[in-house]
N, C-alpha and C positions, 0 to 999 in steps of 0.2 A: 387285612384290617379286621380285627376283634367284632363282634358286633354290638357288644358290650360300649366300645372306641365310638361306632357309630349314632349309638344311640347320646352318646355322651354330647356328641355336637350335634345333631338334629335339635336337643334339648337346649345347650345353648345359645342356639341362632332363634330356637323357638323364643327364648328368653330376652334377647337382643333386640326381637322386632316387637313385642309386647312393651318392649320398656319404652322403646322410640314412640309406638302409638302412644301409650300413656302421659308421654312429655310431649306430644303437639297434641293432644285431646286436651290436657291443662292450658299452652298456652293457646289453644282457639276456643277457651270458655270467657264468656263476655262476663265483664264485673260490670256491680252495679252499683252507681256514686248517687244516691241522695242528694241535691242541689237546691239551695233557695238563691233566690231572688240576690242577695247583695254578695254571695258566696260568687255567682257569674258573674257580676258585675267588676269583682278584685279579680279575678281568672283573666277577662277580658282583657284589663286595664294592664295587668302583668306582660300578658305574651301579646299585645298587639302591635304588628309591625308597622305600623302607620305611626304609633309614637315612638317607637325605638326612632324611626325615621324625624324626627319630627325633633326629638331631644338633640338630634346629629348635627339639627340644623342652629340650636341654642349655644352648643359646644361651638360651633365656628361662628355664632355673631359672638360669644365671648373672644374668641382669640381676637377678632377682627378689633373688639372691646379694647384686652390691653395692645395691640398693636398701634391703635391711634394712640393710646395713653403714653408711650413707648418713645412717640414722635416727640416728645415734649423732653425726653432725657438727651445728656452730652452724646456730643459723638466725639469719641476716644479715636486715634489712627496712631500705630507705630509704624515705624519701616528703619531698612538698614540695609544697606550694601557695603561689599569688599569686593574692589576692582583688582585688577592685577595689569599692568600698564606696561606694555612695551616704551624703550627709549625713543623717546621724540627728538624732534629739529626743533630746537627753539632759537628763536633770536630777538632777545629783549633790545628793544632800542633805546636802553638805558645807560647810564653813567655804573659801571661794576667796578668802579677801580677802588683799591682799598684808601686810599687819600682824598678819594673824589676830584683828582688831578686828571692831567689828559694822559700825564707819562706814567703815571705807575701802573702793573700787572695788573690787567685783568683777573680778576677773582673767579675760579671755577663752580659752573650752575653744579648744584645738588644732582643725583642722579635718580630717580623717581622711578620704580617699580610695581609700585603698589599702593590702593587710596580706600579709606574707610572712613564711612561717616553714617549718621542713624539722625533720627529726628522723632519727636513725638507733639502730638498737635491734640490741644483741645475747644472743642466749639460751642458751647453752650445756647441754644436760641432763644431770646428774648421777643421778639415780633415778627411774626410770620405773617402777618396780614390776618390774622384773627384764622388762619386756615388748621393750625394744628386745633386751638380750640371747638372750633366748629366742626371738625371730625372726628372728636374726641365725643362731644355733647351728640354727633349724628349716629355713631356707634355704640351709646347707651343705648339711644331711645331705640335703635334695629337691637338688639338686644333684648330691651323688656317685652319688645312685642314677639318676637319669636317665643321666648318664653308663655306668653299669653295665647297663640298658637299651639300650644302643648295644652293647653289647658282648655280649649277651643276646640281641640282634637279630642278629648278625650270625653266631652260631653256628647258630641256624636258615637263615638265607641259606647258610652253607656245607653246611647238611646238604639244603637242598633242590638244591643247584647238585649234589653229590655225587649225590641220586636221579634229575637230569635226566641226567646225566653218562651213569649207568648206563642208563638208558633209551633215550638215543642208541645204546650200546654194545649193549642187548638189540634194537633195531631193523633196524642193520649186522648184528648178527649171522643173524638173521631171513631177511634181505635174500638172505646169504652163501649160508645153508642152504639154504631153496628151489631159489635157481637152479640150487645143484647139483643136486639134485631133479629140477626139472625138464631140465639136461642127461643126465641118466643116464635120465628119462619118455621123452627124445627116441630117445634110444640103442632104448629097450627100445619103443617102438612102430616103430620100424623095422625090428626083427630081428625083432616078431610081424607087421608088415605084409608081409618077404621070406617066412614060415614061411606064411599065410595063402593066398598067392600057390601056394603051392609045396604046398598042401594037408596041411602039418603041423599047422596050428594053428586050428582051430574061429573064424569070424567072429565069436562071442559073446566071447572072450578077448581077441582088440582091441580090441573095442570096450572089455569092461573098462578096459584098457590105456592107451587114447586117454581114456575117463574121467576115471582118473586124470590124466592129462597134465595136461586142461582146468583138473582140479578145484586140480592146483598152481598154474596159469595165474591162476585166481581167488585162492588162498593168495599168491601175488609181490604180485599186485594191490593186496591187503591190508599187504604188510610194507611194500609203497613206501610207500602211503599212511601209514600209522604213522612210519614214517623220517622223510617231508618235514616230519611234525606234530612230532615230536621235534626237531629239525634247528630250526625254526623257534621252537619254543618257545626253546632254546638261545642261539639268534640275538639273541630280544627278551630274554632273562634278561643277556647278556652284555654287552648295548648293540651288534649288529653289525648290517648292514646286514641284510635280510630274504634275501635271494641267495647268503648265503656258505654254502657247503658245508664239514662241521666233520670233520674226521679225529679219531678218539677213540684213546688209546692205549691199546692191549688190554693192554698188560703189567700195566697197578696192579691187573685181574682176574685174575691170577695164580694160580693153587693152592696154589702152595709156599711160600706165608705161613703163620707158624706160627702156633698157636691164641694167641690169649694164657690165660695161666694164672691170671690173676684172679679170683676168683670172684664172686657176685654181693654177697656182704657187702663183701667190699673196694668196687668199684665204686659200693656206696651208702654208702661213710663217704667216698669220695673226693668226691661229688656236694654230699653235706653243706659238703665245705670248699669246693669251688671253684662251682658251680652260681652265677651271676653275679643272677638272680631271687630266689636266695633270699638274698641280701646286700644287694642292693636291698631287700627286705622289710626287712631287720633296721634300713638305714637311716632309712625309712619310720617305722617305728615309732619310733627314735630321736625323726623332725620330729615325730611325735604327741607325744610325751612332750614335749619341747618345744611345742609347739604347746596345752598344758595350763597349761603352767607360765606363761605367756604370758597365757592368757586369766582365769588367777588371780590376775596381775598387776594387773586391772584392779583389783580391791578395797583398791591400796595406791595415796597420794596420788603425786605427780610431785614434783621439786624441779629446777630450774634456777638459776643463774650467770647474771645479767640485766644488761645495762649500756645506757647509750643518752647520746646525744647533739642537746639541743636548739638551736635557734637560731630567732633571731623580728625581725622589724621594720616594725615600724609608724611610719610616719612624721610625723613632730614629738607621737611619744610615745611609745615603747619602743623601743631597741636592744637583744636579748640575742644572747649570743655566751658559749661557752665553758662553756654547764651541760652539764655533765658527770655520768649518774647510774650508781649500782652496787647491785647488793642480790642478795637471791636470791629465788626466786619459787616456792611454795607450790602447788600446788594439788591441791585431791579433789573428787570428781565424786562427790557423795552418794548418785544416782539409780544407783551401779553395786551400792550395795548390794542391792538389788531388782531391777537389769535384767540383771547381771553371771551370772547363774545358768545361763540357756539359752545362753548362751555358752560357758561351763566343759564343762555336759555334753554340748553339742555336740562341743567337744573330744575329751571320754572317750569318746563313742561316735567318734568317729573312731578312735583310737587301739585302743578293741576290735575296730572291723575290723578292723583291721592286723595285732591277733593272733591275730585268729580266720582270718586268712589264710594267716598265718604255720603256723598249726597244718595248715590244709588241705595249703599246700604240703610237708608232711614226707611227710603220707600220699602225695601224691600223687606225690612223688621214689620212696617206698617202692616204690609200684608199677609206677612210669615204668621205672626201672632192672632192676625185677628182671623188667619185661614183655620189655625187650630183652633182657636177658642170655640168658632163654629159645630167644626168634627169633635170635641169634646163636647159640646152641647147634644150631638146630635147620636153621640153616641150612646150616652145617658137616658137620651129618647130609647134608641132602639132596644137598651134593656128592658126597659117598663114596659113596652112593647112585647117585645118577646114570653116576658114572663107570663102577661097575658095570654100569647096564644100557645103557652106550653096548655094552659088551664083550658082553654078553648080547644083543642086538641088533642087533650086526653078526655073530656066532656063528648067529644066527638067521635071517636073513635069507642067509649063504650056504651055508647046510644046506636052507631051505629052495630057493632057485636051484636047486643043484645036482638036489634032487628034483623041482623043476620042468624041468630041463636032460631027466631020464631018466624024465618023464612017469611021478613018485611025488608029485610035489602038482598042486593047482590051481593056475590062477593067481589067484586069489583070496585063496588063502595069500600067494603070492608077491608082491604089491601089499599085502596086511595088513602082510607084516613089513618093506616098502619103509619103510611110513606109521611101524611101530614105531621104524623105523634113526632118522628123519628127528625124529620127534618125541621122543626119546631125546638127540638132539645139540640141541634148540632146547631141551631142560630143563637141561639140563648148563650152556649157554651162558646162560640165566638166574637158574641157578642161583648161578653165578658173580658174576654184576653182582648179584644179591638178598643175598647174603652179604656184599659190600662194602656196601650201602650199612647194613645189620641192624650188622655192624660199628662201623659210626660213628654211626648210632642209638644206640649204648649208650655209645659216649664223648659224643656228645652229651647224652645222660642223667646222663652221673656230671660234667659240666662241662668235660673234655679235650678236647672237638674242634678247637675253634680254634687250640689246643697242639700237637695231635697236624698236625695239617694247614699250619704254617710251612713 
């Protein structure tokens, strides 16, 4: 082989493994999707399995819907048979003689081979004991609350998309703080490493120094880790690929939102009207009460509108064509007077779940609403709070420098009140995203989230 030959493929294998790197170097570069607030919330609401599941269940109270509606239509039934008949023994004990005499010939029976007949029957129901209508009326109302269930479901979806949201946003922020942290650690162990050098600064206060650095080092370490986790959760919540990198928009953490002025009695008569679970209840209860009326139905007889149509032929001995019948059709099932009973109260205890549910869910609106109104109160608190001790804590930290500058503090001080600055701006910044989401906690309590968040 040439060498020329060999060089030729060295070069194209050389070329073949460059190309491969190049095409997984592209697809393991992370994109990065700019995201707000109501853009996660339509992502959310799209790819969330809990309402795919949840619409599944809307789709079958509808069939279940026209299937009662369904009960109330004829019932249609054809049929038809052709026999094929071996010769029988007959022996009519009849008068066959052609005179009707005793002495004339017997007349010979037809010979029968073969029998065809058809029928078709129709039944129209007129009263069934009030049962088709009462599962008719008990299969809307399971119906409109499923559907209300979807709708129930999906302000929880917004309100958890909102906590991930903020969590992304308290992770960046995290992320943010540190590393300035750690550029200012970098700063401040290299003017205690010149001062050391220079016999300003005691070995032991470096080392502090450089502690500290480390101990940021391990803190970053931490907020990545939490970032990718959030980032990723985000990713699976949104339907996006596991790689994309999520830009959150800092401004819906804003300050300058004003409080709302509602109070918590407002908020809990709001919850009462619009709370979508507890209107689902109501209708629930509705399908019980129906669902009673129905099963007391059974103790009353049926009536139907019955008609049918026969036809028959037997060869060389009956043609029929054209019976045509009508009537109505009666009937009662005696055995419901004694079996009908564990049915009825199976009902009624259904139906007292419902209200014994019903009752639960008030208390437990009472409490839902006025638990959040609190943590919306008190979160509001801890910003003004915070904000303060951002100002208290950078006041402190360059009082104490400067005393450190003219060797009137330690450094020790001077690293305590770095850790207060730092940990002062990482409360503030979550205090912010804990206040939005406490926020929409309580409209999701009083039933406005989904309203509020178009």
């Amino acid at each position: 082989m040439s060498s020329k030959s060999i060089y030729a493929r060295l070069y194209a294998l050389a070329s073949g493994i460059m190309l491969i790197f190049f095409f997984q170097s592209a697809s393991a570069q992370q994109s990065v999707k700019p995201l707000s607030l109501n853009e996660a919330i339509s992502l959310s609401i799209q790819n969330s399995k809990q309402l795919k599941v949840s619409r599944a269940r809307v789709d079958q109270a509808v069939a279940s819907l026209k299937t009662a509606n369904e009960r109330q239509l004829p019932d249609v039934s054809v049929s038809g048979s052709y026999l094929r008949v071996t010769e029988p023994n007959i022996d009519l004990k009849l008068n066959t003689s052609g005179n009707g005499g005793n002495g004339g010939n017997k007349s010979e029976f037809p010979k029968v081979n073969s029998a065809a007949y058809g029928t078709a029957n129709v039944s129209i129901p007129v009263f069934a004991g009030m049962m088709i209508q009462s599962g008719k009326e008990s299969a809307r109302y399971l119906a409109e609350a499923a559907k209300l269930d979807v709708e129930n479901d999906k302000e929880g979806i917004i309100q958890n998309t909102i906590a991930a949201y903020s969590n992304l946003y308290k992770a960046k922020a995290a992320v943010a703080l540190v590393q300035e942290n750690i550029r200012q650690s970098d700063e401040r162990v290299r003017e205690f490493s010149n001062k050391e050098k220079n016999g300003l600064l005691a070995r032991n206060d470096l080392l502090k120094a450089e502690l500290q650095q480390s101990n940021y080092q391990l803190a970053l370490m931490d907020a990545e880790n939490n970032l990718k986790i959030a980032n990723l959760n985000m990713d699976i919540m949104l339907g996006l690929p596991d790689n994309t990198i999520l830009e959150v928009d800092s401004t819906v953490f804003r300050v300058d939102n004003a409080m709302d002025a509602r109070g918590a009695a407002e908020f809990e008569q709001l919850a009462y009207q619009n709370r979508k679970d507890a209107a689902a209840l109501g209708l629930r209860a509705k399908a019980a009460n129906a669902g009673v009326k129905g099963a007391k139905g059974e103790y009353y007889p049926s009536l139907a509108v019955t008609g049918g149509y026969v036809a028959a032929y037997i060869p060389n001995v009956v043609t029929i064509t054209n019976a045509i019948t009508a009537g109505v059709g009666l009937k009662y099932n005696l055995s419901s007077l004694w079996k009908n009973g564990s049915k009825v109260a199976n009902a009624k205890a259904q139906l007292a779940e419902v209200e014994a549910n019903q009752a639960k869910l008030v208390d437990d609106i009472h409490l839902e609403v006025n638990q959040a109104y609190e943590n919306y109160l008190l979160s509001r608190k801890k910003m003004d709070t915070y904000v303060k001790a951002i100002e208290q804590a950078e006041e402190n930290y360059r009082i104490t420098k400067n005393k450190h500058d003219n060797n009137l503090a330690t450094t020790t001080d001077l690293l305590d009140a770095d850790v207060a600055k730092l940990q002062s701006h990482l409360n503030y910044a979550y205090a912010k995203a804990d206040a939005l989401v406490a926020y929409n906690k309580l409209l999701e309590a009083a039933g406005l989230l989904e309203s509020n968040n178009k």
